[in-house]
N, C-alpha and C positions, 0 to 999 in steps of 0.2 A: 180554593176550589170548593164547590159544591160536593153533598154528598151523592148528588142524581151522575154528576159529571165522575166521579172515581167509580162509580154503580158502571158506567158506558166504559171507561178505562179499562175497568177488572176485567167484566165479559169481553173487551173485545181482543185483551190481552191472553184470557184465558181459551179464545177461537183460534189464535195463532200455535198457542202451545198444543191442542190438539190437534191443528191440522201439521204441525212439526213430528208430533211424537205419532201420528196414526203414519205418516210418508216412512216412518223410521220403524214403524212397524211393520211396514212392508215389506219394505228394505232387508229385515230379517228375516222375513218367511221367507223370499225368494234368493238368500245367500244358498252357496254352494256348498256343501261338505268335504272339508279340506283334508285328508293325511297326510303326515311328513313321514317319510320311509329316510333313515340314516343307515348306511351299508359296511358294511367291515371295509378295512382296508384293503386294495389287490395286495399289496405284499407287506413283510413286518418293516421294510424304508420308508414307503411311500406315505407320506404324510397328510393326501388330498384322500375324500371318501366320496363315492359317488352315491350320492342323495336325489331324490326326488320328492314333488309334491302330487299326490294321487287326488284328482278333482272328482266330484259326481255333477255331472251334470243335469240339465232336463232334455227330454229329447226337441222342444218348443225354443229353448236358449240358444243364443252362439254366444260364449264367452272368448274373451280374449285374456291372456295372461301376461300384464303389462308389464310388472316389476318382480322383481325378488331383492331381497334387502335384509342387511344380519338387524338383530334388535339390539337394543340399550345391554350393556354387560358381556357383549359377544367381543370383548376388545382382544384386537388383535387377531380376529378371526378374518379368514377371507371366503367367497366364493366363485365360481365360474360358470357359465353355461356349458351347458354339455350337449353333443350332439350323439344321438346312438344309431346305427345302420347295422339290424341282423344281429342285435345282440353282444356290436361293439361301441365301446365309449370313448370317444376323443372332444379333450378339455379346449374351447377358445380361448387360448391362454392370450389373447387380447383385450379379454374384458376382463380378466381381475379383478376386484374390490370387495367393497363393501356391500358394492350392491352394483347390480345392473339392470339396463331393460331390455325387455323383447317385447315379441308382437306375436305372441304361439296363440292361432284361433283354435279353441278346443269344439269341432263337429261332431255330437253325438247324434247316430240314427239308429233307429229300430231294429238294424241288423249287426248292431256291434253293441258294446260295452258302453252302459252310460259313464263310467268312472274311465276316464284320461289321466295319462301322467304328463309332466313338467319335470325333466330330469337335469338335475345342476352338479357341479362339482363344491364338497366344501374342506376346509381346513382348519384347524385349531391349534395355536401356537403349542400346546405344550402337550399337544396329544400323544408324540412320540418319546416325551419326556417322562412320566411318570403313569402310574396303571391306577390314576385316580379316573372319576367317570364326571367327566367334564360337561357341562349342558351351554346347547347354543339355542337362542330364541333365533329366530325366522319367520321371514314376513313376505306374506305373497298379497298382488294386488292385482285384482281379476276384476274386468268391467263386461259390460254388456256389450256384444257387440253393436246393435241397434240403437242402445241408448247411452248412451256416455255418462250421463248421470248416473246413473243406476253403478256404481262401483263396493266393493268390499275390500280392506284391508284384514288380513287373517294372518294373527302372529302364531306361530306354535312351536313350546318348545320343548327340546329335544336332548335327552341325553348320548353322548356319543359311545356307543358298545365298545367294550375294552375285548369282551371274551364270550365264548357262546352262552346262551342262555339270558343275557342283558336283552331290554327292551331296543326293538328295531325302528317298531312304530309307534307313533304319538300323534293324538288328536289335541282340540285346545283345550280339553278334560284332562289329561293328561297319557301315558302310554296307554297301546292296548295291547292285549296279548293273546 
């Protein structure tokens, strides 16, 4: 090769890497602002916590909230969908795993709260075992509804409260208080 021919290589190599990393810069500006809220247990047996993911949205966006999924080192961990009516929660204890999907389109307007929840069930093998404070990573995967492309994966993780005063909420900074 020529050095005029590595000269046309570099730039045209180096236009690619720019229009990659300016798309992925975009792609950040217009992610969601994610909280995981992890909730005490209903009772000292019950072994499942009912959790949620609090979304901000824009009022311009329609997100859809396609997966939920445990991260790397959650072994043994499970979770479920949750459905809540007036403040009751009942677990689809057909989707157990590790992870599941849905299809919850999150509609913010002008006359409600731009922050939505995403409410799951989750569990920890050894939660009821010992009063150590166990942490599970979680991973939500929210796309645009218009554009399919346009998707974020947002892991965030989470210690699970043994007692009052532990952290509830965590962002992917880590708790906040």
């Amino acid at each position: 090769m020529h050095g005029w021919e590595i000269s046309v290589i570099g730039r045209t190599l180096g236009r690619i890497l720019n229009v990659l990393t300016g798309r992925q810069k975009e792609l950040n500006r217009e992610r969601p602002e994610v909280f995981l809220k992890i909730r005490h247990r209903a009772s000292a047996t019950d072994d499942w916590r009912a959790a949620n993911f609090s979304i901000r949205n824009q009022i311009n966006h329609q997100l859809v909230v396609k997966e939920i999924t445990l991260g790397w080192g959650s072994w043994g961990s499970r979770v479920a969908p949750a459905r809540v009516d007036d403040d009751i929660w009942t677990m689809d204890k057909k989707k157990i795993g590790r992870t599941f999907e849905l299809d919850q389109i999150l509609r913010p307007n002008s006359g409600e709260t731009l922050r939505q929840t995403v409410p799951f069930y989750l569990r920890h093998p050894r939660d009821l075992l010992d009063k150590g404070r166990h942490t599970l990573k979680i991973a939500i995967l929210i796309e645009q509804r218009t554009d399919p492309k346009k998707h974020w994966w947002t892991t965030i993780e989470g210690q699970i409260p043994q007692q009052q005063g532990d952290p509830v909420l965590f962002s992917k900074g880590g708790p906040l208080q």
